[in-house]
mmCIF file of the C-alpha atoms, coordinates in Angstrom:
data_MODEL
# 
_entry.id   MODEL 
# 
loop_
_atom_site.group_PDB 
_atom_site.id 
_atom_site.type_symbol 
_atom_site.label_atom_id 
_atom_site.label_alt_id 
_atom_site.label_comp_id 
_atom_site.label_asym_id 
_atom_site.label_entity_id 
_atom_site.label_seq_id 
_atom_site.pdbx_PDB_ins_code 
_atom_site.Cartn_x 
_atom_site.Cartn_y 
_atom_site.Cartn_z 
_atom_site.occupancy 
_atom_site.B_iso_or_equiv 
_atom_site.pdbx_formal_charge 
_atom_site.auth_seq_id 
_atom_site.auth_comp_id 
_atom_site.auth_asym_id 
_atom_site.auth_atom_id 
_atom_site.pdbx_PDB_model_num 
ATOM 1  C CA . UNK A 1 1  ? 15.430  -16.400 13.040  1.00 0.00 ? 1  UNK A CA 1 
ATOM 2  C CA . UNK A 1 2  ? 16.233  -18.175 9.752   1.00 0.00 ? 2  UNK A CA 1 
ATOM 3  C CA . UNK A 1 3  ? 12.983  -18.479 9.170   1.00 0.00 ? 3  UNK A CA 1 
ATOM 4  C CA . UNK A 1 4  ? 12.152  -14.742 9.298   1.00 0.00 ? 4  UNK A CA 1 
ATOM 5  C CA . UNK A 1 5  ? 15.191  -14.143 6.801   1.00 0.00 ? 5  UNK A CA 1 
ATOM 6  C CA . UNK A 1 6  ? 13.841  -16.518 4.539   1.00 0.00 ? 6  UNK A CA 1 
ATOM 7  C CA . UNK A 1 7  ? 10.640  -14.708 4.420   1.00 0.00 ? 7  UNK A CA 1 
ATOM 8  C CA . UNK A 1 8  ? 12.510  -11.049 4.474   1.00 0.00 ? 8  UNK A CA 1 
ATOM 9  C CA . UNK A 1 9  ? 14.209  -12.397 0.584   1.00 0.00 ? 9  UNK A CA 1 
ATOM 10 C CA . UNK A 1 10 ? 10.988  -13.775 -0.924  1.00 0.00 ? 10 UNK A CA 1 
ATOM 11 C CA . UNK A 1 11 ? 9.395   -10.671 0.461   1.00 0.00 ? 11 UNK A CA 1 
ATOM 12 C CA . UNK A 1 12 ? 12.246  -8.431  -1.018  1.00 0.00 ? 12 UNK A CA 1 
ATOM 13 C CA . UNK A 1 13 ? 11.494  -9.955  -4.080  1.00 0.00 ? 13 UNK A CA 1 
ATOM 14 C CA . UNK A 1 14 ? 7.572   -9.486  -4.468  1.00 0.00 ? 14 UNK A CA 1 
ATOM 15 C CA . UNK A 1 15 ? 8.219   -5.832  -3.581  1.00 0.00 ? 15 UNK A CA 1 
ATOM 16 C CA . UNK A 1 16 ? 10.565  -5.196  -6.997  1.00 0.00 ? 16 UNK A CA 1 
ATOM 17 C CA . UNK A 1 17 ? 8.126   -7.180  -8.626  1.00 0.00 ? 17 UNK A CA 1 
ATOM 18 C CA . UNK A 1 18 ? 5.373   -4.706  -7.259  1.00 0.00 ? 18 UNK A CA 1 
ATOM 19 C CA . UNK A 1 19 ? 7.540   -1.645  -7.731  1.00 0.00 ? 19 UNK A CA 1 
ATOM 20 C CA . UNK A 1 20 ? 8.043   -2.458  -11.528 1.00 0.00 ? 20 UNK A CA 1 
ATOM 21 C CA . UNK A 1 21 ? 4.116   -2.841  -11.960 1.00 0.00 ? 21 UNK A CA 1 
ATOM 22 C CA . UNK A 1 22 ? 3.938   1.099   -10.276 1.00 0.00 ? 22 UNK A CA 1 
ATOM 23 C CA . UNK A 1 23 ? 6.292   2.439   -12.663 1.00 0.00 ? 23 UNK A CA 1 
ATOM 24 C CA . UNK A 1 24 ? 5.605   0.178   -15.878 1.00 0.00 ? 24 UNK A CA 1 
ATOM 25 C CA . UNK A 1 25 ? 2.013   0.631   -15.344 1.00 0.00 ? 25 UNK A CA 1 
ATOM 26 C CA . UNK A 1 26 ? -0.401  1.034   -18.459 1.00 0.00 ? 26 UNK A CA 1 
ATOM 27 C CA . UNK A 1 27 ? -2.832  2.949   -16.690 1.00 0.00 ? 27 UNK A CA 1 
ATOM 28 C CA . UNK A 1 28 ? -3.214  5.296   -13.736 1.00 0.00 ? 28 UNK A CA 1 
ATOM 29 C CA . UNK A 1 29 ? -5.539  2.586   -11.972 1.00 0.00 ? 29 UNK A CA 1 
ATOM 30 C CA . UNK A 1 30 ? -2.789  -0.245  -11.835 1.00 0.00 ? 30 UNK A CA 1 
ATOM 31 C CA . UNK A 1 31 ? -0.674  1.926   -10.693 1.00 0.00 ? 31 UNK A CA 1 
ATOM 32 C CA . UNK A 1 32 ? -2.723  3.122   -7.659  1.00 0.00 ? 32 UNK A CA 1 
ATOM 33 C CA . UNK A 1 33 ? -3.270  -0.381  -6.908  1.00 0.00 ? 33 UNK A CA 1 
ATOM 34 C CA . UNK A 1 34 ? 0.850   -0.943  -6.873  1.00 0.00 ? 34 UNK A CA 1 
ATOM 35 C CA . UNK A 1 35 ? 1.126   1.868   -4.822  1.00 0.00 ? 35 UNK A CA 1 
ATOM 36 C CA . UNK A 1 36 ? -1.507  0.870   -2.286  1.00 0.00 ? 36 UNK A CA 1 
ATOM 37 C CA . UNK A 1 37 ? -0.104  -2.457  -2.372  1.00 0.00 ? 37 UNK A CA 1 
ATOM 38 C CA . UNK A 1 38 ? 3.458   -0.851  -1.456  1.00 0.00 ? 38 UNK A CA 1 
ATOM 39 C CA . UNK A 1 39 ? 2.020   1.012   1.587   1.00 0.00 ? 39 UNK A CA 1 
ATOM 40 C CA . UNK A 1 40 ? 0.689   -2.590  2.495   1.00 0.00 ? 40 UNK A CA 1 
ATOM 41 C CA . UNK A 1 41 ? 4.083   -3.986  1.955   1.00 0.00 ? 41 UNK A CA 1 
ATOM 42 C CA . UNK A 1 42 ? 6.012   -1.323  4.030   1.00 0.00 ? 42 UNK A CA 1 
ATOM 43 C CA . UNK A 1 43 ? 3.552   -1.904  6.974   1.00 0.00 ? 43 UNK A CA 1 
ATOM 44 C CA . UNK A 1 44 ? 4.779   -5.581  6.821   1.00 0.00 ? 44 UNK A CA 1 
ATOM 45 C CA . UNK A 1 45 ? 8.175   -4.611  6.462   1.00 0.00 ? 45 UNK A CA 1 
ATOM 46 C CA . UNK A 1 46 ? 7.740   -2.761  9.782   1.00 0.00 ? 46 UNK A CA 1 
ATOM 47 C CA . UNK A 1 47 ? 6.049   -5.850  11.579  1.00 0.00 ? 47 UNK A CA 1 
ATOM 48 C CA . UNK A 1 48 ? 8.611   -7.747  10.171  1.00 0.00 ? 48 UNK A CA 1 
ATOM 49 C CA . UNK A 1 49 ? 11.023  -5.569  11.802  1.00 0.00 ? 49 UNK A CA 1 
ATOM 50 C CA . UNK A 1 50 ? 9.454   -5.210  15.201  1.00 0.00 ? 50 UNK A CA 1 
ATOM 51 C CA . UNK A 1 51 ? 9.554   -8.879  15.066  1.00 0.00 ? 51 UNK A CA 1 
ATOM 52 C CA . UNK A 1 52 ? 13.440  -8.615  14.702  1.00 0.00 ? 52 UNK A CA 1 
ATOM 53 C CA . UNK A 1 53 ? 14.225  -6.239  16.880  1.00 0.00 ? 53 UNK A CA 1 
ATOM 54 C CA . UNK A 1 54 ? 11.442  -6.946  19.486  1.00 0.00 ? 54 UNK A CA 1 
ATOM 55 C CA . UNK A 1 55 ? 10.389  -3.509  20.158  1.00 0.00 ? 55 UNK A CA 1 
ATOM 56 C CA . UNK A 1 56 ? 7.069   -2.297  19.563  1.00 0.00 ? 56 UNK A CA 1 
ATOM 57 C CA . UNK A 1 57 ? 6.944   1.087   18.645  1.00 0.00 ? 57 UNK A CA 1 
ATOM 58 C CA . UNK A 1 58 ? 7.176   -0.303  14.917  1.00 0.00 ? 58 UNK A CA 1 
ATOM 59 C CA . UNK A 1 59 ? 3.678   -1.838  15.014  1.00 0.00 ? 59 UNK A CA 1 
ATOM 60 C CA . UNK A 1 60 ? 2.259   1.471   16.165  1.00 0.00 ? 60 UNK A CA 1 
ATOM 61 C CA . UNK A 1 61 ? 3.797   3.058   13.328  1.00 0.00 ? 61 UNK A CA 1 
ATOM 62 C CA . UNK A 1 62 ? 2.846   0.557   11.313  1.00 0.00 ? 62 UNK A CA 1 
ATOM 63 C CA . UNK A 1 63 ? -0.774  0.546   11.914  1.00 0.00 ? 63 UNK A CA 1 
ATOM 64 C CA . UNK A 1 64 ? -0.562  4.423   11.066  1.00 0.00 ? 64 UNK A CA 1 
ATOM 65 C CA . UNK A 1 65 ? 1.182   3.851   8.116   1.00 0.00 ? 65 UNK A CA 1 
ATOM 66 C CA . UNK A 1 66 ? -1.555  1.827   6.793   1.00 0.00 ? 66 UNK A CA 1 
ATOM 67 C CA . UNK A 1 67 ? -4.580  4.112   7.778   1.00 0.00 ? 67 UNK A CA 1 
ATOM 68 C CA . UNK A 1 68 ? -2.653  6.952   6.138   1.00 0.00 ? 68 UNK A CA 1 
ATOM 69 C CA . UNK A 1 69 ? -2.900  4.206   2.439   1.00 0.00 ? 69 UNK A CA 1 
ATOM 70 C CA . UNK A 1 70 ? -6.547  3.917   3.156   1.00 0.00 ? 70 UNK A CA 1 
ATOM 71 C CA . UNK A 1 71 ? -6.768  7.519   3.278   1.00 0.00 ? 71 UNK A CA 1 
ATOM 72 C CA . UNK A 1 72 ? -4.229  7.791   0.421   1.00 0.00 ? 72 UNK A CA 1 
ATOM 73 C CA . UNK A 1 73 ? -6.157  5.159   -1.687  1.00 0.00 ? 73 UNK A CA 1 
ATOM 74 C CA . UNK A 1 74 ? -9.667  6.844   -1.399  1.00 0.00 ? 74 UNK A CA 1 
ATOM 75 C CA . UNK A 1 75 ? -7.955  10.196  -2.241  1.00 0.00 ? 75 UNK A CA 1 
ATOM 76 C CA . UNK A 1 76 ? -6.249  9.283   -5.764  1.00 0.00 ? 76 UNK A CA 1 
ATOM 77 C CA . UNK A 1 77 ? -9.563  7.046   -6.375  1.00 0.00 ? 77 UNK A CA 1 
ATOM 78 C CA . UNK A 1 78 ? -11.842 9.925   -6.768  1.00 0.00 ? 78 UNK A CA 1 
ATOM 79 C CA . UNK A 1 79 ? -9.476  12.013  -8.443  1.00 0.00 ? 79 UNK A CA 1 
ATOM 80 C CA . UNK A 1 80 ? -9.341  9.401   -11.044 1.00 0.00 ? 80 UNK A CA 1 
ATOM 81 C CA . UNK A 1 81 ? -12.632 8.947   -10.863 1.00 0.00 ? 81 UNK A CA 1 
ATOM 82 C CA . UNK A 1 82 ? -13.080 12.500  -12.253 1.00 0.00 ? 82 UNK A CA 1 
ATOM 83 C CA . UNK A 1 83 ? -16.097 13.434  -9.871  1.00 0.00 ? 83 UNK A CA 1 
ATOM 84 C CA . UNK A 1 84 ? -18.260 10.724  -11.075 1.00 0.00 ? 84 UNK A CA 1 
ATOM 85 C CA . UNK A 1 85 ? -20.022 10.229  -7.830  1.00 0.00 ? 85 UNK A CA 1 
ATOM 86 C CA . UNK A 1 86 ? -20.875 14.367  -8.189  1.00 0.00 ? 86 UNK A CA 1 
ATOM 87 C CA . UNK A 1 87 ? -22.248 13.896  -11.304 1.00 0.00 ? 87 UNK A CA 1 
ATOM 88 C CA . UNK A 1 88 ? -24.408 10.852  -9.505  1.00 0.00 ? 88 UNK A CA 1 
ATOM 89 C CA . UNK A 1 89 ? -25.786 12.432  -6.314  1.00 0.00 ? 89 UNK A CA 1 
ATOM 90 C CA . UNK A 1 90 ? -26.985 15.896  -8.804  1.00 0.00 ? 90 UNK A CA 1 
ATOM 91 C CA . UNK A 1 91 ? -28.999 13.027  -11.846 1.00 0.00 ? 91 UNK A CA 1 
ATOM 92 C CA . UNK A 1 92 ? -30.695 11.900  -9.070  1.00 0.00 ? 92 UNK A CA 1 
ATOM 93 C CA . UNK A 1 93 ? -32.382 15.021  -8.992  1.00 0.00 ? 93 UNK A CA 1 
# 
């Protein structure tokens, strides 16, 4: 159980880290990539608890938590893309 603790502080800590880099941010890309890490993070956070707690509802939750990033990820990619894979398909033309 210590162990898990142990891993719950260092894992505290990379998340600040991560949260400063998704509101410090220079561009719009590093901070989708901070936020997609997050979503990551909080699905570990939720293994981490089921682990704790010993139920597992949280890993169901968990794996729907991350599909929803995936989805989130490819979402704010093409938007900040700006439709450059439109512009692609209609040149090949």
């Amino acid at each position: 159980m210590t162990d898990l603790m142990i891993f719950a502080i260092f894992f505290a800590l990379l998340a600040l880290m991560n949260f400063y880099r998704f509101i410090k941010g220079p561009t719009a890309a590093d901070r989708m990539v901070a936020g997609d890490s997050m979503d990551i993070m909080i699905s570990m956070a939720m293994v981490m608890f089921s682990l704790y707690t010993g139920r597992g509802i949280y890993l169901d939750i968990a794996i729907i938590t991350a599909m929803l990033g995936i989805i989130n990820t490819m979402l704010v990619g093409r938007y900040l893309d700006k439709g450059r894979w439109l512009y692609h398909a209609e040149s090949d033309y």
